[in-house]
C-alpha positions in Angstrom: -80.6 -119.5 96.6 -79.7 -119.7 92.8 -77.3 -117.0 91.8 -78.2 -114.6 89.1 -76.0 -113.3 87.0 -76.1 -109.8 85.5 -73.5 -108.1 82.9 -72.1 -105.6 85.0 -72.2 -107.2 89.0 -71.5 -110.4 90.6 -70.9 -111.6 94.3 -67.6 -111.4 95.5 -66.2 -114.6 96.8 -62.6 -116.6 97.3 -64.0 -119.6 95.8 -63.5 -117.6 92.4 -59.5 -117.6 92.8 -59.1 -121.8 93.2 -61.2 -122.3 90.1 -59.5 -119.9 88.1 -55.9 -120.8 89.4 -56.9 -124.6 88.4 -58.4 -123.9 84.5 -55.1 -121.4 83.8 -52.4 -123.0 85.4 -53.3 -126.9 85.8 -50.1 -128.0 86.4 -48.2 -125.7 88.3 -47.4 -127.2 91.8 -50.3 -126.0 93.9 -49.3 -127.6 97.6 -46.1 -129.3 99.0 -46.2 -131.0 102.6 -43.8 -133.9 102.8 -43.6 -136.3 99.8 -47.5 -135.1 99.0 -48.0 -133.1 95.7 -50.8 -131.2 93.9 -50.9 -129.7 91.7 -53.6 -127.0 90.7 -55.5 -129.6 88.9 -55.5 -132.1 91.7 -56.2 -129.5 94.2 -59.4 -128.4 92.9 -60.5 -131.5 91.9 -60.2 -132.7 95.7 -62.0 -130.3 96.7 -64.8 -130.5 94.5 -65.4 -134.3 95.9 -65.2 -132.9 99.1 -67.9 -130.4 98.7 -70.2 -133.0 96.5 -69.7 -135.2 99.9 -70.5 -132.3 102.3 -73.4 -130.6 99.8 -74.9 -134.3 100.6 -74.8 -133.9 104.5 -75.3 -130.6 105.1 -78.1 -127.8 105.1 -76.8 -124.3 103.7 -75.3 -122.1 106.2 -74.5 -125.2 108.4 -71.1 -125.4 110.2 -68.2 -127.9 109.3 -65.2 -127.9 112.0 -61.7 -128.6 111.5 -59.0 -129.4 114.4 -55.9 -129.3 112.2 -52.3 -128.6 111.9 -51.3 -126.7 108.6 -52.0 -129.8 106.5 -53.5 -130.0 102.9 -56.8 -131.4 104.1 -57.3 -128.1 106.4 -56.1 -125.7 103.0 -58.8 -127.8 100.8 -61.2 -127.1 103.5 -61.4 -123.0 103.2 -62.7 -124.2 99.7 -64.3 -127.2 99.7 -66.7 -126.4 103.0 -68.0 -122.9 101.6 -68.1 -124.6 97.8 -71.0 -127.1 99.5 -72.5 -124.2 100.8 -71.3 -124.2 104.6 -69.5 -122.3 107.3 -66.0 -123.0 107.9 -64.7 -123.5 111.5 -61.0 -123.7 111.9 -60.2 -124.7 115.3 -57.1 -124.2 117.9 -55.2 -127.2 117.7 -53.8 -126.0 121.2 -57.4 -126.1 123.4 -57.8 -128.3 125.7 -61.1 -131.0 125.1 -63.8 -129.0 127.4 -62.9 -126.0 125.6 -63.4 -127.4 122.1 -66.6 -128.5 123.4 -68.1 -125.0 124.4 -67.0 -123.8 120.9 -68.2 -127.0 118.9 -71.7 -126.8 121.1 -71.6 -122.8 121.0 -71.1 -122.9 116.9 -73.7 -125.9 116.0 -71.2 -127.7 114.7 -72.1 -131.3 112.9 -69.5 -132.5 111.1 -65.9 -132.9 112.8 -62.6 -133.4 111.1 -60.1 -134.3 113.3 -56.2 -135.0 111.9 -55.0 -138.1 114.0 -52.9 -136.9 116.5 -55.5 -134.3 117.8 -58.3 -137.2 118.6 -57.6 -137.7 122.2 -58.9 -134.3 122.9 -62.3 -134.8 121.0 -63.3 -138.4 122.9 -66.1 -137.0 124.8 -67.3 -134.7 122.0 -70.3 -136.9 120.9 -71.7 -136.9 124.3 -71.4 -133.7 125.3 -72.1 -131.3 122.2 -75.4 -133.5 120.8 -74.8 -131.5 117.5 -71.8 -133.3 116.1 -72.9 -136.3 114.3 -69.6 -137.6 112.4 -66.4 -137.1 113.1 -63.9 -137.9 110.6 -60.5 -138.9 111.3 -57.7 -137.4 109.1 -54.2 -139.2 108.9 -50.9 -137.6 108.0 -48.2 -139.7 106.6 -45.8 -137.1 107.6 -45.9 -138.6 111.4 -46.1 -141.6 113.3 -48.1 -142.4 116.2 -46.9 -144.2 119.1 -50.0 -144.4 120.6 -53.0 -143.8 118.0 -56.7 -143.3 119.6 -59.3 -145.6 118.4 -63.1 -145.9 118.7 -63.8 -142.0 118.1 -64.1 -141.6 114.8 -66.9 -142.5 112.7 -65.4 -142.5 109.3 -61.7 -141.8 108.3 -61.2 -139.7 105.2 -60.5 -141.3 102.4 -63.5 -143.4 102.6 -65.6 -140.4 103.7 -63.9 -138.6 100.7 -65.3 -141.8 98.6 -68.9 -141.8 99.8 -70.2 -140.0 96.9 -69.9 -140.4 93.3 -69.4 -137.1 92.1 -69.8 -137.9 88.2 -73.1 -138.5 89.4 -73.5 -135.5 91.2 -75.6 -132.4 90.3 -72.4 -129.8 89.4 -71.0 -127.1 91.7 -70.9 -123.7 91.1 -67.8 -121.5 92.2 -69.8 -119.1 93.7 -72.7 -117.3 96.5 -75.6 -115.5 95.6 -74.8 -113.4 98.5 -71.3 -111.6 99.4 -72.3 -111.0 102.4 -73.4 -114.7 103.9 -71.0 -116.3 106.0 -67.9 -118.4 105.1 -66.2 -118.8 108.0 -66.5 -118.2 111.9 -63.3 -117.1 113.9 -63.2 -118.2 118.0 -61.2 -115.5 120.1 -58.9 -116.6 122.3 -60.5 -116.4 125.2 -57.8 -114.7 127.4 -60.6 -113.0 129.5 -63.7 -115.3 129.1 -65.7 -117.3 126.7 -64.8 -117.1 123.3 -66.4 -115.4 120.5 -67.1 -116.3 117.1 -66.3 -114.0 114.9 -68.2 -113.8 111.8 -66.5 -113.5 108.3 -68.4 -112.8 104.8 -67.3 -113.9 101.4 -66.9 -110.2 100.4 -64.6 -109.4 103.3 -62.7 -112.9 102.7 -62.2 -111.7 98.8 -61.2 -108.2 99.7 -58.8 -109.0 102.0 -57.2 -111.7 99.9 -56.0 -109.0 97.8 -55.2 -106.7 100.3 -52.4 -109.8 101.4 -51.4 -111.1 98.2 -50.7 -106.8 97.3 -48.8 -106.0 100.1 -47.1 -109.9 100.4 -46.1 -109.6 96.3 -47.8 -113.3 95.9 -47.2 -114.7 92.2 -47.2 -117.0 90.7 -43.3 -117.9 91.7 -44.1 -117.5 95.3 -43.5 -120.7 97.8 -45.3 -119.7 100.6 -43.7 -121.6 103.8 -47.2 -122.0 106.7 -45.4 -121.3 109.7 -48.8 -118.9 110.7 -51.6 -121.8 112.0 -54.6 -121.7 109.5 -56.7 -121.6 112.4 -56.2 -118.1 113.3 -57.9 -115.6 111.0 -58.2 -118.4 108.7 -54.1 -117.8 108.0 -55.0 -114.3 107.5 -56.7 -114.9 104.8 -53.5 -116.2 103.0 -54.9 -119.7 102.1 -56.9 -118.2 99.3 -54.3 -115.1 98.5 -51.7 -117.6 97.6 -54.4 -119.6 96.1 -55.3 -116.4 94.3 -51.7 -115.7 92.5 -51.6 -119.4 91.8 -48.4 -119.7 94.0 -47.0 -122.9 96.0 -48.4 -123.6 99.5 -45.8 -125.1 101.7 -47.6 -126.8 104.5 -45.7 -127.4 108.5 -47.0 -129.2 111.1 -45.6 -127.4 113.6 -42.7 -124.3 113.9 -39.3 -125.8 114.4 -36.2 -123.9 113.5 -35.0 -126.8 111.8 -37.7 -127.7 109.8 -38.0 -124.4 108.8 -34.7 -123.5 107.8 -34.8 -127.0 105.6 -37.9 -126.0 103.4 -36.2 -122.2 103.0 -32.7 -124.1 102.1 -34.4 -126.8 99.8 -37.6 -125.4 98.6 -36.7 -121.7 97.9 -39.3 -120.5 100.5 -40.1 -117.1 99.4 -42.7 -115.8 102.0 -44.2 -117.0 105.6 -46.2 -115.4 108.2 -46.0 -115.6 111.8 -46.0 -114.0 115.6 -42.5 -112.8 116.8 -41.7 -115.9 118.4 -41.8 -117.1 115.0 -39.1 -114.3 114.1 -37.2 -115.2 116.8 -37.2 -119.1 115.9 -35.7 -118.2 112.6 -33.0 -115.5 113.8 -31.7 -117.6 117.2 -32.0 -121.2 115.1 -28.3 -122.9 114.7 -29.0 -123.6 111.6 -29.4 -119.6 110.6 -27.3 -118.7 107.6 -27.1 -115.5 105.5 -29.8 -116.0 102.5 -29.0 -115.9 98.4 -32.5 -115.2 97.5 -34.5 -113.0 98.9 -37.2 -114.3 102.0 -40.2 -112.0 103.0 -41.5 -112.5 106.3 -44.4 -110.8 107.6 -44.9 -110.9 111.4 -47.3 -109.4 114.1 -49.6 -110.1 117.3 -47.0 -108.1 119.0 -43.9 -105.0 118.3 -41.6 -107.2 117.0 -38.6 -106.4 118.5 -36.3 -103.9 116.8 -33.1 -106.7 118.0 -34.8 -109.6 116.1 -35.5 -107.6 112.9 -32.0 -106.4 113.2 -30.7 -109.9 112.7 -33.0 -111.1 110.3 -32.2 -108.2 108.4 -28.4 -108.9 108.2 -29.3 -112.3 106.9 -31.0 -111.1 104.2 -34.5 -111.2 105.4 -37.1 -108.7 104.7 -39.3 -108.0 107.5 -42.2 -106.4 107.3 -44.7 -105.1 110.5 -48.9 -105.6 110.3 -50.8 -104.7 112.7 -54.7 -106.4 113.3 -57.4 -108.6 115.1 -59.7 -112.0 114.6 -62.3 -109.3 114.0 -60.6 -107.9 111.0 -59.4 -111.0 109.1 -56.0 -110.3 110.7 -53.9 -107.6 109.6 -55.5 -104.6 109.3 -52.2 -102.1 108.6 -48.9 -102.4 107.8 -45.8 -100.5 108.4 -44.8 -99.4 104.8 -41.4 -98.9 104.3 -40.0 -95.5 102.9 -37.3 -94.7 100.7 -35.5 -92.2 103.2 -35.4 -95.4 105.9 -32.6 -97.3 103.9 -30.0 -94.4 104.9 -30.7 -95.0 108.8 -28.5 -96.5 111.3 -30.0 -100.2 111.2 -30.9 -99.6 114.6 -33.2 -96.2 114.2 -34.6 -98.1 110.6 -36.0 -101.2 113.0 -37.8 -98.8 115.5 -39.5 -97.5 112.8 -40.6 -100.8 111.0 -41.7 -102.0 114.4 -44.5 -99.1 114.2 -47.7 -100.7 113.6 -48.2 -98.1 110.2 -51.3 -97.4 107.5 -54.4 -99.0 106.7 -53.3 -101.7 104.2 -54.9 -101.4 100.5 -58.2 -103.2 101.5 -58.8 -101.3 104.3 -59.6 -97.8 105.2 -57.4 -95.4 107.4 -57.4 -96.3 111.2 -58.1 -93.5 113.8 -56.7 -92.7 117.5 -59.4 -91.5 119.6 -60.2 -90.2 122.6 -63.2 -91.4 124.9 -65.6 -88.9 122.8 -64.3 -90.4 119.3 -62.3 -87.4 118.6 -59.0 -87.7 117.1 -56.4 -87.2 118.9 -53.4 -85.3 118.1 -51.0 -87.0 115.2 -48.3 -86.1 118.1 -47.0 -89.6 118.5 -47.5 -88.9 122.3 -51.4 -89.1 122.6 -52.8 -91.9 123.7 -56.0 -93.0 122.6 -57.9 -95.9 121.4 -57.3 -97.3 118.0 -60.8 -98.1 116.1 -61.1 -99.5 112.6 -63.9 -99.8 109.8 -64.4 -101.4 106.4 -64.7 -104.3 104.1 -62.7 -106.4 106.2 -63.7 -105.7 109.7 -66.4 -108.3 110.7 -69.9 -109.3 110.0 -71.0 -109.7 113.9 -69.9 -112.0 116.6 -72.0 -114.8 116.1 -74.9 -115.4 118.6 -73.6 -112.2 120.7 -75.4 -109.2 119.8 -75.2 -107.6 123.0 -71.1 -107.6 122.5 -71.2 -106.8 118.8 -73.2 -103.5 119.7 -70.6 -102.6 122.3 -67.8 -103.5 119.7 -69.1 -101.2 117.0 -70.2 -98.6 118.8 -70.1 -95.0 116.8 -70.0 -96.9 113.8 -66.4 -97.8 114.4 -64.7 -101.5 115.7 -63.2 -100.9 118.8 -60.0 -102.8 119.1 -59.2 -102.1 122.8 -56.0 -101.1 122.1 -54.0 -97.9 123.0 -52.0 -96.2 120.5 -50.6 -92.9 119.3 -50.9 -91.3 116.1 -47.4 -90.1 115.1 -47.0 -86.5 112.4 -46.2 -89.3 109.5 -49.8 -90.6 109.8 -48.6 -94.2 111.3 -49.8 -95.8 114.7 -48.2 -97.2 116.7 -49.6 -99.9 119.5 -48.5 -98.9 123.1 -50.8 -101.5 124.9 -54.2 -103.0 125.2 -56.4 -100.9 127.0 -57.0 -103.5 130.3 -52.7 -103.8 130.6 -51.8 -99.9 130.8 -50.1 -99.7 133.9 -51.1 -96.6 136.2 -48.5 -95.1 138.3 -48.8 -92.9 140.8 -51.6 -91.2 138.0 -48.9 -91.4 134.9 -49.5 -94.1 132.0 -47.2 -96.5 131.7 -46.7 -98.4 128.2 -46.0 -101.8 128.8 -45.0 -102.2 125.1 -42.4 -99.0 125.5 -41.1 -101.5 128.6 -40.6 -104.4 126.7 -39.0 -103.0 123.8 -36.5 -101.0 126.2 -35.7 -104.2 128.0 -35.7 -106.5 124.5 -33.0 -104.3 123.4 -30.5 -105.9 125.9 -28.7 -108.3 123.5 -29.0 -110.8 125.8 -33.1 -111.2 125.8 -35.2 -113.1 123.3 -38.7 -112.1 125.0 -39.3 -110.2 127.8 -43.5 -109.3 129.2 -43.9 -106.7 131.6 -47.0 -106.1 134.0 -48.3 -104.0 136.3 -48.1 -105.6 139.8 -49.9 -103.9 143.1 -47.9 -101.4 144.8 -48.8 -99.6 148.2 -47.2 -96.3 147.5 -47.5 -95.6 143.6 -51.2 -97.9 143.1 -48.9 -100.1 140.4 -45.4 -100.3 139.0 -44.3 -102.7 136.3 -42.5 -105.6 136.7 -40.9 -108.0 134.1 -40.6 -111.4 133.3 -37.5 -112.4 131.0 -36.5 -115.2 128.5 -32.8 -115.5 128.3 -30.7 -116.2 125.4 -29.1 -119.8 124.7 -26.3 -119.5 126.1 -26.4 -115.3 127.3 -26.0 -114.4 130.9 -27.5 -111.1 132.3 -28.3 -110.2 136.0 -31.4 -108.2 136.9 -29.6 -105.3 138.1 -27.7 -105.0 134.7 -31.3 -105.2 132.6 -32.3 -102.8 134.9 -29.7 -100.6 134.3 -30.0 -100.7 131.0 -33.4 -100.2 131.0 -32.8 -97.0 133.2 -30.9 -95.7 130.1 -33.4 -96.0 127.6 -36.6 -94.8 129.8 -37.7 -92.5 132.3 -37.1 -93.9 136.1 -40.9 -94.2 136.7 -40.9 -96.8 133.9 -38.5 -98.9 134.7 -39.1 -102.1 136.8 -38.3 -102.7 140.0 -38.7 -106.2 140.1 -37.2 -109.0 136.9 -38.1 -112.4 137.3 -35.9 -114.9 135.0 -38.6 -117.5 133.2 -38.4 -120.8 131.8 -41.5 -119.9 129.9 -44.0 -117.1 129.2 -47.9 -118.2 129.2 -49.0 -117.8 125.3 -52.0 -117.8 123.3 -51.7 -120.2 119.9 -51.1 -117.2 118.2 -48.3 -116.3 120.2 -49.6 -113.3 122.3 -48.2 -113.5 126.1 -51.0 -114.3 128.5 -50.9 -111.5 130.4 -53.5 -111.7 132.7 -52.1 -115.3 134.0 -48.4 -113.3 134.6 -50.3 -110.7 136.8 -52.2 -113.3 138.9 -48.9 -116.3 139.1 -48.0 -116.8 142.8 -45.2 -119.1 141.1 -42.9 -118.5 138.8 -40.5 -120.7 137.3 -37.4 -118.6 137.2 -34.5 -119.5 136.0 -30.7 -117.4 136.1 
């Protein structure tokens, strides 16, 4: 469909922010990842013969899948795959082959980039999902592999990258004729069935852009360190916020504390994004120094815990709480900080910043309701669920419209989760709605567990469940990481734990882990904790 312009209304879309980044600053450095430079110039320029390739195999609204790290190719994609007019599908580099099959099949996927090291898991794509007709293999000269799969790929992509000649090619424009088509599909994790795709519109995609590159303070000095995978919410949206301020991406293959600590020592990293684990990674890595300029890092998928933003903060880090889903192009509200917090004991300060807050700039105010979608009261003690609406809360899950009904049902998206509503207006999470533990008829916040037990000095992560129990119908029990090099026993976490909580709270039971079951987004598996015969333990 042509786009018509009129003097007072266009269609919102991202695309806008990497064409005007490129024609004002040209040659600011756009994207770092090893000895690999762009600069704004080069970036948009790649991505145009990308989409002149992709505009040549592709019907409008078809999907294009990516199974990446955080690797330039994956960043040019969230432009270059809506720029030819298609649907971007970021997959989890962490799933398993049958699993990227359901979601390849499930989507309609037909073209497949796949980064080198990922291609063992895609060898029986092209028989089993009939819809994928090339699959393009992307090499990284940042690794080396031992033991490189051949034979699946049908085209590698510089040569693919090569097929057209785009000085030939009828021009692109930077733009949609509608806001509201689809530029990218989201799979769920799939922690208690299929996976769903969640839909995402250009509008929402634009919106929340500058809801992040707001409340991140992107410009155009900002080194933006991808420790969040792009995969999940499409990076929160950040690969065209960053894009959008015309600041540097860093790109990471994966999160290791060294690595990370080099590009904040040696690059001046001024922002990342990540789960706690990622905070935790930083704060417990050897290599963890007090900072000389200032390092912004914006966490969530779970409370982070008020220990870990302790330590951060003493290094200098600024840590800042949002709160959201893969139906709402990730966060959805953050904990804003107020003046009056600086004077608190460091201790009372991180409780509060570990509140899940406001409805960010982009967004509208989230509720906490009851079962008849009535408020409850801004107590911080009533429970209820926590439902969100707006620009960026999704278009529909794709191909599902039985579940999308159910999910917006009274007009609102239902998240699932349980939270209060506290006299300051902020939320705060207290667990999802299938983990609540129920003993002897009192709620039991698995989230007011954790962070009770996380407070021990000696825990990095802790996940509590609610196990069977004859007499009270369930109590909690825990499952706890250790420290490098801490030693606690059960009966002193449990005692401490009794200090901090009422006695029906606390658990019973502690089992010591070597690891806790995690989505790729770092959420603890909690349904595979509750039904593990065999645990790992460790002290």
């Amino acid at each position: 469909m042509p786009i018509t312009p009129t003097a007072n209304h266009s269609e919102l879309s991202p695309l806008r922010f990497l064409e005007r980044s490129a024609a004002v600053f040209p040659d600011r450095t756009a994207i770092i990842h090893g000895h690999r430079h762009y600069t704004y110039r080069e970036f948009a320029a790649e991505v145009e013969q990308l989409a002149h390739v992709l505009r040549e195999r592709i019907e409008p609204g078809a999907r294009v899948a990516y199974l990446s790290p955080n690797t330039p190719e994956l960043l040019m994609a969230h432009f270059a795959v809506p720029l030819a007019g298609g649907v971007l599908i970021a997959l989890n580099s962490r799933l398993a082959g049958p699993e990227l099959e359901y979601i390849l099949d499930h989507s309609g996927t037909g073209i497949l980039f796949v980064d080198s090291e990922f291609l063992g898991s895609v060898t029986t794509v092209r028989d089993a999902v009939p819809s994928v007709r090339e699959i393009v293999e992307i090499p990284d000269s940042t690794i080396t592999l031992t033991d490189p799969v051949t034979g699946v790929a049908t085209a590698v992509y510089d040569e693919f990258l090569r097929s057209v000649d785009a000085s030939a090619a009828e021009p692109l424009v930077w733009g949609v004729a509608d806001e509201q088509q689809t530029i990218a599909i989201n799979y769920t994790s799939g922690t208690t069935g299929k996976p769903k795709g969640v839909m995402y519109s250009h509008r929402g995609a634009y919106l929340n852009s500058f809801g992040e590159t707001f409340h991140n303070g992107f410009t155009g000095d900002t080194k933006y360190l991808w420790t969040l995978p792009m995969f999940h919410c499409n990076g929160w949206c950040t690969p065209w916020a960053v894009t959008a301020a015309g600041g540097t991406h860093v790109c990471l293959r994966a999160v290791r504390a060294d690595a990370i600590w080099d590009a904040i020592d040696t690059l001046d990293i001024t922002n990342l994004c990540g789960a706690p684990t990622v905070c935790s990674t930083i704060a417990d890595a050897p290599q963890a120094h007090p900072l000389s300029t200032p390092l912004r890092i914006t966490t969530a998928g779970a409370p982070p815990s008020p220990t870990v933003i302790g330590q951060l903060e003493s290094l200098g880090v600024t840590v800042v709480h949002v709160y959201g889903l893969t139906e709402v192009y990730g966060p959805y509200t953050i904990c804003e900080p107020q003046e009056s917090w600086a004077a608190l004991d460091p201790a009372e300060r991180a409780v509060l910043i570990a509140r899940q807050g406001v409805g960010m700039l982009q967004a509208e105010t989230a509720r906490v309701v009851d079962q008849q979608m009535h408020d409850v009261p801004a107590d911080g003690e009533t429970m209820g669920e926590i439902v969100l609406r707006g620009n960026n809360v999704m278009l529909a899950y794709y191909r599902d419209p039985k579940a999308t009904e159910e999910a917006f049902a009274g007009g609102w998206f239902h998240t699932g989760d349980l939270g209060v509503l506290h006299p300051d207006g902020y939320i705060q999470l207290k667990d999802r709605a299938k983990d609540i533990i129920i003993s002897g008829g009192e709620n039991i916040s698995t989230v007011e567990v954790e962070q009770a037990i996380v407070a021990h000095p000696a825990v990095a992560d802790v996940a509590v469940v609610g196990v069977p129990d004859d007499r009270w119908g369930e109590r909690p029990k825990a499952f706890v990481l250790v420290r490098p090099g801490a030693e606690v026993t059960a009966d002193e976490l449990i005692a401490h734990t009794r200090g901090l909580l009422a006695g029906y709270k606390v658990p019973r039971e502690v089992v010591f882990a070597s690891d806790l079951p995690r989505t790729p987004t770092g959420k603890v598996r909690k349904n595979e904790l509750r039904a593990a015969d065999n645990v790992i333990t460790g002290p």
